[in-house]
Legacy VTK file of the C-alpha trace (Angstrom):
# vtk DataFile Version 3.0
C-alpha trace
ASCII
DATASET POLYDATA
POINTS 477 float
-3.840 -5.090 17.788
-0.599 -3.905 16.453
0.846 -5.084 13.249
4.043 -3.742 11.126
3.425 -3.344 7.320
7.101 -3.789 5.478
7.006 -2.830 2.152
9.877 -1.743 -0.825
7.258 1.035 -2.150
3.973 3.083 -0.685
2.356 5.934 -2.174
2.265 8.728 -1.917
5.970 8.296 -1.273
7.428 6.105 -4.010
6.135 3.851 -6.445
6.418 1.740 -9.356
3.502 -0.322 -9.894
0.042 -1.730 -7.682
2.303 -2.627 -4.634
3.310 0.851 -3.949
-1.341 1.479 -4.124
-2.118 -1.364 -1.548
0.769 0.308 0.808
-0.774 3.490 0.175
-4.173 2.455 0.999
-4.359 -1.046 3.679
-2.727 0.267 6.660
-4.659 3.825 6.180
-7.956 1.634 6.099
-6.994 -0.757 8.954
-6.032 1.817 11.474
-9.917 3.458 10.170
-10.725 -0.044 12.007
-8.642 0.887 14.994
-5.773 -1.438 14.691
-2.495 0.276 15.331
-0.494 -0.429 11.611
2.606 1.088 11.117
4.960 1.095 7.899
8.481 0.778 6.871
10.097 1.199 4.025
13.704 2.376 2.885
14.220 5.917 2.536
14.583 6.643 -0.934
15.779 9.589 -2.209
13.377 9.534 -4.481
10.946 10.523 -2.163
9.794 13.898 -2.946
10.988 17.163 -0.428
7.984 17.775 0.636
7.433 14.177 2.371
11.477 14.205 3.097
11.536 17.773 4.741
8.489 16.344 7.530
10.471 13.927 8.689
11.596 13.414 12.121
14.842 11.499 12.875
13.723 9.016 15.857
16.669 7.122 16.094
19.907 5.129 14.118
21.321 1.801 14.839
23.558 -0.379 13.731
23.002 -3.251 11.216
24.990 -6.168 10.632
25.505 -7.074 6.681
27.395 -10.347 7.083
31.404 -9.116 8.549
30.445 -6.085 8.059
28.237 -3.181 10.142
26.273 -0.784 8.470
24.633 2.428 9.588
20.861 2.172 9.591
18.715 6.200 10.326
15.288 6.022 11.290
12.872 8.514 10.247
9.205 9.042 11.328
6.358 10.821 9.395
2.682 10.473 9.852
0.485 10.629 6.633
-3.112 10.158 6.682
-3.037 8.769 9.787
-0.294 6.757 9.262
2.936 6.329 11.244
5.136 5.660 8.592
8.905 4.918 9.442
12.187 5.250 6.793
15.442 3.211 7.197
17.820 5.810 5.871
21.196 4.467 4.261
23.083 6.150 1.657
25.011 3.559 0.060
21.864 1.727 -0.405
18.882 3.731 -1.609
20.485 7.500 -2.473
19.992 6.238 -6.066
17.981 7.048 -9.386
15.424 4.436 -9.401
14.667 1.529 -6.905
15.363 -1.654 -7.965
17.921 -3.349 -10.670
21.104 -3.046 -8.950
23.955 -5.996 -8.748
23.798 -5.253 -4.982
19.940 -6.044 -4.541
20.389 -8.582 -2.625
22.697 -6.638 -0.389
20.531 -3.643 -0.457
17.181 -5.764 0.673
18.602 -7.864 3.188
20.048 -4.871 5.053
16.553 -3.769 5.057
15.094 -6.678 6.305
17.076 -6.631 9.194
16.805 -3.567 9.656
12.826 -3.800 10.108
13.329 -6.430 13.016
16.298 -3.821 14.600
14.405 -0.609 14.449
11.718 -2.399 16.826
13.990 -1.560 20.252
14.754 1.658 19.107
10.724 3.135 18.601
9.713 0.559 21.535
7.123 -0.811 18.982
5.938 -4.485 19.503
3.876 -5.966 16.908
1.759 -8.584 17.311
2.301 -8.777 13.413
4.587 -8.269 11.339
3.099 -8.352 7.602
6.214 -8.684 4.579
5.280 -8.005 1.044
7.272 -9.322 -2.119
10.981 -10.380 -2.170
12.058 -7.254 -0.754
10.899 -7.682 2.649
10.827 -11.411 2.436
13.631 -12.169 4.693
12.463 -10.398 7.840
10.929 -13.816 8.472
13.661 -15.660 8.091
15.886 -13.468 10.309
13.442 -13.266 13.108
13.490 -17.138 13.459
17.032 -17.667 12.875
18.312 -14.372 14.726
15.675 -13.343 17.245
14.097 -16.523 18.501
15.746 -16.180 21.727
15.278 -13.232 22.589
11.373 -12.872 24.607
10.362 -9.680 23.009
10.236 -10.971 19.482
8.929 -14.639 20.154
5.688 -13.242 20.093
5.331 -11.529 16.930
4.144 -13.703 14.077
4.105 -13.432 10.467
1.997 -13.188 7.329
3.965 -12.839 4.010
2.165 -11.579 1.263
2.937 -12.568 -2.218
1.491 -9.516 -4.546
3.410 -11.422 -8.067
4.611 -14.582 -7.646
6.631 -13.864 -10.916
9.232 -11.641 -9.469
10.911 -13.645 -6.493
14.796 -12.235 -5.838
16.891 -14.648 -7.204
20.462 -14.277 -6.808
24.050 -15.970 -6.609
24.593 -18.776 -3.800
27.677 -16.897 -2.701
25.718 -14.169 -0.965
25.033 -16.695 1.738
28.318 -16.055 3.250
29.060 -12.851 2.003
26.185 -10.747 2.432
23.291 -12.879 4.360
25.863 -14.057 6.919
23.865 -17.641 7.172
24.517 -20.743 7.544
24.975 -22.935 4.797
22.683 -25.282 6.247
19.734 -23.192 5.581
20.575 -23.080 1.780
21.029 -26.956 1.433
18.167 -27.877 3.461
16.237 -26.626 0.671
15.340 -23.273 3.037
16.608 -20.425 0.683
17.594 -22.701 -2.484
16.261 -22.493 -6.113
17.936 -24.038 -8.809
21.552 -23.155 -6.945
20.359 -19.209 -6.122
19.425 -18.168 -3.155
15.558 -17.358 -3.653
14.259 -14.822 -1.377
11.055 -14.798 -1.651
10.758 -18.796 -1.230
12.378 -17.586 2.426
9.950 -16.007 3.235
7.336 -18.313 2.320
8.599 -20.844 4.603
9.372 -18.916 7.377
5.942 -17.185 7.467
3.411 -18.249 9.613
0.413 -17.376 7.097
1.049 -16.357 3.625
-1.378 -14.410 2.382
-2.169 -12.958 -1.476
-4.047 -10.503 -3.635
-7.488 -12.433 -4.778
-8.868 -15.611 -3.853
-8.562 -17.286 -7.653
-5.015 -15.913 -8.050
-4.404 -18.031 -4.377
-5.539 -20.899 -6.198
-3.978 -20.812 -9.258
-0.674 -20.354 -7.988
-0.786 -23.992 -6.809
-0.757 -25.377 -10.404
2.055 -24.897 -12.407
1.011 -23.076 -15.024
0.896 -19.950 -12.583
2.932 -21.215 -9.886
6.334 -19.681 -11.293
7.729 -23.121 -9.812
6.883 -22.687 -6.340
3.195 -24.455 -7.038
4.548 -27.073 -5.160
5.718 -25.301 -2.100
2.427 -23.709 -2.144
0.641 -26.758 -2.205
2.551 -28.273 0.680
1.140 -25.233 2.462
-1.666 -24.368 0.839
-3.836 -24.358 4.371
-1.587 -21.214 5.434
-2.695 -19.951 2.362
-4.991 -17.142 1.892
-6.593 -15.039 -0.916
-7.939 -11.674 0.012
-8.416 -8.961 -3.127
-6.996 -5.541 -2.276
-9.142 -2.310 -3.253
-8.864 0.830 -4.343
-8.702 4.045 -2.313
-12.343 5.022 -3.349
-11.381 8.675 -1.848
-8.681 9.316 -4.789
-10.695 7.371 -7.651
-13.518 9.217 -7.175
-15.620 10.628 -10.699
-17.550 12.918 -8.572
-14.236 14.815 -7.256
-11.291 13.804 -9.761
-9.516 17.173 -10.364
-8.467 15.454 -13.968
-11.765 14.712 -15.459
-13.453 17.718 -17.685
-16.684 16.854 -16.026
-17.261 15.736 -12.737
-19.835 12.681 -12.216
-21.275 10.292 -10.009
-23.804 7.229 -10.221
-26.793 9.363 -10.221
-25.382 11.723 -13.145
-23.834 9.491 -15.926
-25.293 11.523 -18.192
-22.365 14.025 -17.448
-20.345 11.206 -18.317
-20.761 11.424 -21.673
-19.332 15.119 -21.823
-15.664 13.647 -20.522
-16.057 11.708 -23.828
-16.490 13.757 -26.037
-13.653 16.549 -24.575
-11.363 13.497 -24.397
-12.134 12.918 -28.264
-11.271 16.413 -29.123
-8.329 16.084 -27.284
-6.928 13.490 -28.801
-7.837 14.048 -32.536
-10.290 11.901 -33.346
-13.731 11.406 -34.498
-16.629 13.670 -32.356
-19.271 11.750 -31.675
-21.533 11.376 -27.774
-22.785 8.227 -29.696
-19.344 6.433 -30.738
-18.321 3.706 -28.152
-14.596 4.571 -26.940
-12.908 1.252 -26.116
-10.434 2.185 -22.971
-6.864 0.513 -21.965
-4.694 1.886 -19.581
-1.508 -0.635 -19.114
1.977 -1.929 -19.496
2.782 -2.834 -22.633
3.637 -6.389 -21.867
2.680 -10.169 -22.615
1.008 -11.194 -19.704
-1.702 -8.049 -20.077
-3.208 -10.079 -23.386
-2.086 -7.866 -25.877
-1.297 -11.097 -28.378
-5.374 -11.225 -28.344
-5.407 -7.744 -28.928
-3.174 -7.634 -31.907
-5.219 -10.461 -33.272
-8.922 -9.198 -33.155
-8.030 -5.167 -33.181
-7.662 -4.345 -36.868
-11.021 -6.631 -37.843
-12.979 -4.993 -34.860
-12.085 -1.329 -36.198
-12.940 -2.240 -39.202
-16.184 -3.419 -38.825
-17.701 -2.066 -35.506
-19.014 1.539 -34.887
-16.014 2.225 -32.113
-12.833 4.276 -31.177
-9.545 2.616 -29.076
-7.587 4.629 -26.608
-4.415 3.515 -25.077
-2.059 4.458 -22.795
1.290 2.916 -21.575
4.445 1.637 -22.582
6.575 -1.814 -22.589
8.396 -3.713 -25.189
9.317 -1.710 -27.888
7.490 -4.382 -30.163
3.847 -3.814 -28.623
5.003 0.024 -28.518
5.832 -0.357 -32.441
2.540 -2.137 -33.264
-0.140 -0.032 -31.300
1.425 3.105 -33.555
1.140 1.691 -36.344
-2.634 0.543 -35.681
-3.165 4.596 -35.867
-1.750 5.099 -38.572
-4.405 2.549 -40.016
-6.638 3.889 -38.434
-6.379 7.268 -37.669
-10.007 9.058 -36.283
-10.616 5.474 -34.703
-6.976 5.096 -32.841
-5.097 7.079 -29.898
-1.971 5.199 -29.189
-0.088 6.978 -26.118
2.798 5.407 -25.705
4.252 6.945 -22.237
1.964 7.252 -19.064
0.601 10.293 -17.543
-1.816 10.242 -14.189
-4.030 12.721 -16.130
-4.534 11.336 -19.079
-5.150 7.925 -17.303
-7.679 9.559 -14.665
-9.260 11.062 -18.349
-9.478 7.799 -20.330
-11.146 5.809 -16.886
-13.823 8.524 -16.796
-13.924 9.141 -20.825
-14.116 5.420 -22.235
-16.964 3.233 -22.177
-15.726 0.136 -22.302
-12.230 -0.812 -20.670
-10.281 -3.689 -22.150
-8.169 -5.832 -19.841
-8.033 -9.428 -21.445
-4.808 -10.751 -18.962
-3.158 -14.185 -19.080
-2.364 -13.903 -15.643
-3.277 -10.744 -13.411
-2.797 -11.662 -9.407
-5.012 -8.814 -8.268
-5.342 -6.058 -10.895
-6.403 -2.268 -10.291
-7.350 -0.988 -13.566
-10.684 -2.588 -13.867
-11.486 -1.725 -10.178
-10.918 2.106 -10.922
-13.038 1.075 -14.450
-16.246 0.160 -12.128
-16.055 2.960 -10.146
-15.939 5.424 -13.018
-18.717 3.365 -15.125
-16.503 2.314 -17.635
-17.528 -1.254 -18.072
-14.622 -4.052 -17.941
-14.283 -6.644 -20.546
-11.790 -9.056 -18.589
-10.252 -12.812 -18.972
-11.642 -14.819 -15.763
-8.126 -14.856 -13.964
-6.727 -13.067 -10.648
-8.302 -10.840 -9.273
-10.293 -9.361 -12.594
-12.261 -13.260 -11.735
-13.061 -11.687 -8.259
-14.119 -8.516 -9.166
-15.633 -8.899 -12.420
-18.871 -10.643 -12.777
-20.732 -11.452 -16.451
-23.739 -9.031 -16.405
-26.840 -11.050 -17.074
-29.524 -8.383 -18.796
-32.379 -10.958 -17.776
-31.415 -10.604 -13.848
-29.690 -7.369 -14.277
-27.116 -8.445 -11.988
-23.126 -8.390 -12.735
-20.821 -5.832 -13.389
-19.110 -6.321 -16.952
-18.118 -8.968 -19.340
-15.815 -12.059 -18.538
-14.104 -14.658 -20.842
-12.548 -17.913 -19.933
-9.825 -19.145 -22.370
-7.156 -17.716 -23.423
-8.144 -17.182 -26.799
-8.322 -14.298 -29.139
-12.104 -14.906 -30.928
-13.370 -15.191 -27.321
-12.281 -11.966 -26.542
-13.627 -10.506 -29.710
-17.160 -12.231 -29.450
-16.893 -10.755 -25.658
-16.142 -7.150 -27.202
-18.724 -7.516 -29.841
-21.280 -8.503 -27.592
-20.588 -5.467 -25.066
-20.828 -3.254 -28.228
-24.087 -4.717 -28.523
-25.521 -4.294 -25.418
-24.096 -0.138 -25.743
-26.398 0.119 -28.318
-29.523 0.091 -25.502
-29.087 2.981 -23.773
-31.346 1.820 -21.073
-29.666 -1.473 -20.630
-26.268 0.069 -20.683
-27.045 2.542 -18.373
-27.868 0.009 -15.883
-24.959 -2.153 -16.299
-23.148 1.043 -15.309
-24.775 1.715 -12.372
-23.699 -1.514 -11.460
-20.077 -1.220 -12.265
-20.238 2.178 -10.041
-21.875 0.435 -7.141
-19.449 -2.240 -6.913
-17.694 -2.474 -3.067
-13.799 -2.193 -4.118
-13.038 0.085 -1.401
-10.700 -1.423 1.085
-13.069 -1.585 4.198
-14.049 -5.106 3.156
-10.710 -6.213 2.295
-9.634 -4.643 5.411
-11.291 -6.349 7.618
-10.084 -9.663 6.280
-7.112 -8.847 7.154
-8.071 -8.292 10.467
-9.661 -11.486 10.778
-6.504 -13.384 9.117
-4.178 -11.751 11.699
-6.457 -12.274 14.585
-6.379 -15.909 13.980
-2.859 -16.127 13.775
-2.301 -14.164 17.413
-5.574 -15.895 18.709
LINES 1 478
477 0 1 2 3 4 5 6 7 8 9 10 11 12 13 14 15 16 17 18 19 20 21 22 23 24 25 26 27 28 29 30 31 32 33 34 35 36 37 38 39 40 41 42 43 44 45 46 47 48 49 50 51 52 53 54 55 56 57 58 59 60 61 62 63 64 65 66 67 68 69 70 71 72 73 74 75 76 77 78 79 80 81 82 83 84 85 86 87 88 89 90 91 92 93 94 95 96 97 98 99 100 101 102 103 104 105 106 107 108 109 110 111 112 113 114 115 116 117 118 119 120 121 122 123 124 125 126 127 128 129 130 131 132 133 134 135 136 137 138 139 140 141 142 143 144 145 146 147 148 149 150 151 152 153 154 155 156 157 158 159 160 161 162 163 164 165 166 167 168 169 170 171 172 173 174 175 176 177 178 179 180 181 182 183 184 185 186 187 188 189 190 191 192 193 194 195 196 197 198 199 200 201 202 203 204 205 206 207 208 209 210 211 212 213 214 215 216 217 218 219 220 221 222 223 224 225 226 227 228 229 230 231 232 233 234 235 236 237 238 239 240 241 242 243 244 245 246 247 248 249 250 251 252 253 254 255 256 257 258 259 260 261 262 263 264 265 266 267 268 269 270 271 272 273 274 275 276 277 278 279 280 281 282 283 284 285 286 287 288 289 290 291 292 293 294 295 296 297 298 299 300 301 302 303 304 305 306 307 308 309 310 311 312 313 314 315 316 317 318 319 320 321 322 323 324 325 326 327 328 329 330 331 332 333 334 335 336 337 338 339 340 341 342 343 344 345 346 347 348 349 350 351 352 353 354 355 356 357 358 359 360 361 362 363 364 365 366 367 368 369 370 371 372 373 374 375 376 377 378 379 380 381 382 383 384 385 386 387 388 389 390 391 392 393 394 395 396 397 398 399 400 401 402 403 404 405 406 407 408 409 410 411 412 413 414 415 416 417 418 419 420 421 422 423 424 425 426 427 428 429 430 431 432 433 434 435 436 437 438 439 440 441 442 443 444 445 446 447 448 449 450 451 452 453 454 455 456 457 458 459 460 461 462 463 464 465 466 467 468 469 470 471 472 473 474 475 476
């Protein structure tokens, strides 16, 4: 089986947020299950010189941009195992940053087309072709409306996966003409029309064959309209193309036992050592020594949609009461910035509020904390509390997305589940969900075995892997 992976961001090349991880870390596992999965992406020059200065230049071609024809390189590097493959343009990606230009729309398209144009050039067939996001959404719609007579791409078929349903590429009508170089019929049919934009990533729903995203709940959920970002009913109307598979977590790069940032190295076996990241990570950060003191973890954009309304309403009463420290780490609106400094200041041996990101720190606060906070309104997938169970920091989550999936309510009768879930969006339910995990960390014996089950939780991709296998083997039959 061959299948193309088209994607705006991959590490270890670029990135900006979970897309860039499940690029990183699907196609490596599915070629591990001996399909042949390729990437593309644009060729940023972002990308660091020592990724840049391996590359081989395999071929250029021409791309059309509506009237106009633009120059398209192709570059080839193999990571991990990986044939990746880099449309090189100047105009379009030699730029700081990625995404947030006026000429998006230009910029993406170009690459979309250049995806289906590269395919002569490397003699590469794919019996898939697998978008993600807006970015790559219109690769669908250009193989059906520009390929589909042409034999050696009437074959291929298409899965379009939907990683945020939030962020969709909307932009001015006009580019139909101008930049797309479509029809107009394909806009008023209803094809690549929202609310008189051209939406891109509504394109590429309809023009995908299956349309796939990141958990199973967050596949449901998007069909109601609370979640559905107005596209619920589109979704709906296709809902049996639809498909929900949770991504995972390279379990080779979060790994306690090797993680060159912890100050103690650990695995399942010795959680005891655990402890000792704790207590360094206390020191480090100025606050109260103690093995005994539960650290409450939170590694995240500084954002609405990540709960922090709940947070800000139970925070200052659970400090104040409760035997417990809160670290933090991220950045956002300047508001949430604001008030997570000023909650150290009111609390300063109980409060580390790190407002910037750093890997190391992160890596240090997922192997330090004991308890990791991620109470989201909406989280499609998430990968914070999946690197949380494999370190043995135990997630306290709001039953959404994927933390639904991947979390489950640990039941100290049974001794089954993983970490501690809440259903409504309300703040007291989060706070009776902290209190009683601060509870429970008060039995070392029960704790420890709530751990052990956090740490022996599957969120590697070789499960997730091979369900997209199965998904694209049913699609080519």
């Amino acid at each position: 089986m061959k299948v193309l992976y088209v994607v705006s961001e991959a590490v270890p090349f670029v990135k900006t947020g979970g897309l860039a991880d499940v690029a990183g870390s699907l196609p490596k596992a599915l070629v591990a299950a001996g399909v042949d999965a390729r990437v593309v992406l644009p060729k940023y020059s972002s990308i660091p010189e020592e990724y840049r200065n391996k590359m081989e230049h395999v071929a250029h071609i021409t791309i059309p941009v509506s009237w106009r024809e633009k120059y398209a390189g192709v570059e080839k590097l193999v990571y991990d195992g990986v044939t990746y493959y880099f449309i090189d343009n100047e105009e379009y990606f030699r730029r700081d940053g990625m995404y947030g230009y006026g000429d998006d729309a230009e910029r993406f398209s170009f690459f979309s087309r250049a995806v289906l144009n590269l395919l002569p050039a490397i003699d590469f067939w794919p019996d898939v072709i697998n978008s993600n996001d807006w970015h790559a959404a219109l690769v669908n719609v250009f193989l059906k409306l520009e390929h589909n007579g042409d034999q050696r791409y009437s074959n291929i078929k298409t899965v379009f996966s939907i990683h945020n349903l939030k962020y969709q590429g909307m932009f001015d009508k006009n580019i139909m003409s101008d930049v797309l170089g479509l029809d107009w019929k394909y806009f008023n049919n209803g094809d690549l029309e929202y609310n008189d934009s051209v939406n891109f990533m509504k394109g590429g729903m309809i023009y995908a064959d299956l349309i796939s995203t990141v958990s199973r709940t967050y596949a449901q959920e998007i069909q109601y309209e609370f979640f559905g970002e107005h596209l619920d009913g589109l979704l709906r109307k296709r809902q049996r193309d639809l498909r929900g598979i949770v991504n995972g977590i390279d379990v080779d790069v979060y790994n306690p036992a090797t993680d060159k940032y912890l100050f103690v190295n650990f695995d399942v076996n010795s959680l005891d050592k655990k402890v000792e990241n704790k207590v360094k990570l206390q020191e480090q950060l100025g606050l109260l020594v103690g093995r005994s003191i539960p650290m409450l973890g939170m590694v995240s954009r500084l954002v609405e949609p990540k709960g922090l309304e709940l947070i800000i309403r139970i925070m200052d009463e659970i400090l104040s009461r409760e035997s417990c420290q809160f670290v933090l780490l991220g950045t956002g609106d300047k508001n949430y910035e604001d008030w997570f400094k000023d909650l150290q200041w009111r609390h300063p041996t109980k409060v580390s509020a790190n407002i910037y990101f750093s890997n190391e720190l992160a890596q240090r606060i997922y192997g330090s904390a004991d308890i990791f906070l991620m109470p989201s309104i909406y989280e499609p997938c998430g990968i914070g509390q999946m690197i949380a169970l494999r370190y043995g920091t135990v997630p306290v989550v709001r039953e959404t997305g994927g933390l639904k999936d991947t979390v489950k309510m640990y039941n100290k009768y049974e001794a089954t589940g993983n970490g501690y879930t809440f259903a409504d969006i309300n703040a007291h339910d989060l706070m009776y969900t902290i209190k009683r995990a601060l509870t429970d960390y008060e039995s070392m014996g029960l704790w420890t075995q709530i751990q052990q089950n956090a740490m022996r939780s599957d969120v590697s991709w070789e499960k997730s892997a091979r369900e997209y296998i199965d998904m694209y083997k049913q699609l080519i039959g």
